[in-house]
C-alpha positions, 0 to 999 in steps of 0.5 A: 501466454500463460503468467506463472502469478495471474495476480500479484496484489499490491507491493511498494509505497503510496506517497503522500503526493498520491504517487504509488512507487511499486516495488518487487518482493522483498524490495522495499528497504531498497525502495523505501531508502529511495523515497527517504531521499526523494521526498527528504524525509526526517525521522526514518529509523530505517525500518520499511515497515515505518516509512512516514507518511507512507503507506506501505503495500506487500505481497508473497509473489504466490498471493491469490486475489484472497490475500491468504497467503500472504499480504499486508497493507498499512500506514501509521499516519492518517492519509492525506486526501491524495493519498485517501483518493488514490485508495478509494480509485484503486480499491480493486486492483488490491487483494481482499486482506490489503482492501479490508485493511485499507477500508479499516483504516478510511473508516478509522480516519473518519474518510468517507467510503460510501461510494466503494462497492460491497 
């Protein structure tokens, strides 16, 4: 069976409890409206993009394993050691922009990254 997208990367939220909801391609408002309720979240503006305590994942369903074409992964808060575990564990199934952006952000949090793989 050939797939039309070999890889799709990472697209939905990791929650602050280590739990990463996925979510389709221009999924996320509808995911992130979700998690607001489930988690009982203050202070969500409605924007996707500013999800708190959430780390937000997205990808072009045409993204290659280099993440050239389109992806992102992000957070405006430091990841709590849940969150940070998760990362360091999945590091490889992200495409390589969203894994440079994540280890960007471990290191500016000052959370050790010694064990990931060049």
């Amino acid at each position: 069976m050939t797939q039309l997208h070999p890889y799709t990367g990472l697209s939905g939220f990791l929650a602050p409890d280590g739990v990463f909801h996925s979510c389709e391609y221009q999924e996320h408002h509808h995911l992130a409206a979700e998690l607001v309720k489930k988690y009982d979240l203050q202070f969500f503006d409605g924007d996707s993009n500013k999800v708190p305590n959430f780390i937000k994942f997205g990808c072009f369903p045409w993204v290659d394993k280099a993440g050239d074409s389109g992806c992102h992964a992000f957070g405006h808060d430091e990841p709590t050691p849940e969150q940070a575990a998760w990362l360091l564990a999945n590091i490889d199934r992200m495409t390589d922009i969203q894994r440079r952006q994540i280890l960007r952000d471990l290191v500016f949090w000052e959370i050790d990254i010694s064990g990931v793989r060049a």
